[in-house]
C-alpha beads as a LAMMPS data file, in Angstrom:
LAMMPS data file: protein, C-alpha beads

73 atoms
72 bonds

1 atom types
1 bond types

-500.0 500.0 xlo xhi
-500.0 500.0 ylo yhi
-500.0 500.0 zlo zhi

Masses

1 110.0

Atoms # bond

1 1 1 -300.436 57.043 -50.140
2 1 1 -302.903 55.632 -47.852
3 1 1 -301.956 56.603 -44.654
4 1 1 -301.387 60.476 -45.802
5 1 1 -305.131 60.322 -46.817
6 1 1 -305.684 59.171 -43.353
7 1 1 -303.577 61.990 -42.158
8 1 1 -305.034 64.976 -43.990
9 1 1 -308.427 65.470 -42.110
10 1 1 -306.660 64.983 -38.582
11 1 1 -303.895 67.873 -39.575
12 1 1 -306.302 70.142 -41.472
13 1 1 -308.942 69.591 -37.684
14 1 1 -305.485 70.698 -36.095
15 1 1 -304.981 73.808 -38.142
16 1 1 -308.206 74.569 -37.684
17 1 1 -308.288 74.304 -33.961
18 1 1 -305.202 76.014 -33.224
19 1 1 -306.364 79.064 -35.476
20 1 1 -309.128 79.285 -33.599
21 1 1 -308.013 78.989 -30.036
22 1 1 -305.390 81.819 -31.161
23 1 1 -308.025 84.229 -32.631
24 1 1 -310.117 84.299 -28.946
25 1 1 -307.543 86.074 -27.171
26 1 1 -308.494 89.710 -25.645
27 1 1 -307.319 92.666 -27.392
28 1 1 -304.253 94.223 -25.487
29 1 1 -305.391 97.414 -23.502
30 1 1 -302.358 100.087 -22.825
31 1 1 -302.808 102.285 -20.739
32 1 1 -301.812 106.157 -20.651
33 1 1 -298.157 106.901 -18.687
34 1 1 -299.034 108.851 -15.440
35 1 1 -296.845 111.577 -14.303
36 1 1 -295.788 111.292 -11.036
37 1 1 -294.429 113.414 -8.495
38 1 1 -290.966 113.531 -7.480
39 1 1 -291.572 114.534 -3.981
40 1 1 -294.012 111.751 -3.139
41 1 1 -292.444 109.420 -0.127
42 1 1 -293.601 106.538 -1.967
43 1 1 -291.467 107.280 -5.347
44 1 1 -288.723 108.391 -3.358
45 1 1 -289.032 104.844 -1.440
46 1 1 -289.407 102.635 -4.363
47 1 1 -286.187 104.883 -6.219
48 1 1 -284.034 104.606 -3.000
49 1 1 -285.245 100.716 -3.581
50 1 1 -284.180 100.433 -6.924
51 1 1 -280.744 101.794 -6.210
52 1 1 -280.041 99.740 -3.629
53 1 1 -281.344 96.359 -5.000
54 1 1 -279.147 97.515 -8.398
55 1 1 -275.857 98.186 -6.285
56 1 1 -276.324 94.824 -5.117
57 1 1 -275.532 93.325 -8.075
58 1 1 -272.801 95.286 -9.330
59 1 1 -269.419 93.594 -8.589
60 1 1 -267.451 97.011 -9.190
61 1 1 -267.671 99.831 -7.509
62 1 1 -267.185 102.333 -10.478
63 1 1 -270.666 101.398 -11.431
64 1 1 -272.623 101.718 -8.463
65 1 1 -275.564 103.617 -8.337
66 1 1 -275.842 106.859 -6.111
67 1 1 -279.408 108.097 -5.422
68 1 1 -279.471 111.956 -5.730
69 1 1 -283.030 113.567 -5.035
70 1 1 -283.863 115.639 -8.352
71 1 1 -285.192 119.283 -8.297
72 1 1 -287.802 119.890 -11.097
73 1 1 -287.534 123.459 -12.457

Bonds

1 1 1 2
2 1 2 3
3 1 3 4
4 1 4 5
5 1 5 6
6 1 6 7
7 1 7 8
8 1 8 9
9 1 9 10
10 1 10 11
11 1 11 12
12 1 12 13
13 1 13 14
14 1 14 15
15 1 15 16
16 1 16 17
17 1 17 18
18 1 18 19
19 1 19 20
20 1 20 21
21 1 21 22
22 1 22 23
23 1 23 24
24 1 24 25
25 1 25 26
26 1 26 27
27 1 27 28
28 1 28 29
29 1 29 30
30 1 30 31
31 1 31 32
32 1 32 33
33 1 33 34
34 1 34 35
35 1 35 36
36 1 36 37
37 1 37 38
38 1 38 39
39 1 39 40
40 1 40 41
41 1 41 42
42 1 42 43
43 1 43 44
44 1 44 45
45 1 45 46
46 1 46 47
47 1 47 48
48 1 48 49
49 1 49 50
50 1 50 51
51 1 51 52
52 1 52 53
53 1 53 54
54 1 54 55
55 1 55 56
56 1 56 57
57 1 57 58
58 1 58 59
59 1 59 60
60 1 60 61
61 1 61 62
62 1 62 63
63 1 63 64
64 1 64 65
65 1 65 66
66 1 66 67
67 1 67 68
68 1 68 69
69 1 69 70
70 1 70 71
71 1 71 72
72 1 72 73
């Protein structure tokens, strides 16, 4: 019975601590979604990019990717 009196104020400092260290982090911030244009050379790039770097892992060829440039209406 002793020792779990010694215990108690060590694990209850522990608690506390950890609580405390947890409540200090910074809020999340999200940001809005930007639109971006499907005509820009750098979206094109990093799509073409995607595609390729996808097929590359992809043992069968039924589902490779194919990039197709998309027309907005």
């Amino acid at each position: 019975m002793s020792s779990l009196k010694k215990c108690f104020p060590l694990t209850s400092l522990l608690i506390l601590f950890v609580t405390a260290a947890s409540a200090t982090e910074p809020p999340v911030v999200h940001r809005p979604w930007v639109l971006l244009d499907p005509n820009d050379p750098n979206v094109i790039n990093a799509s073409k990019f995607a595609v390729l770097e996808y097929n590359k892992n992809v043992t069968s060829s039924s589902n490779k990717l194919l990039f197709q440039k998309s027309e907005l209406v």
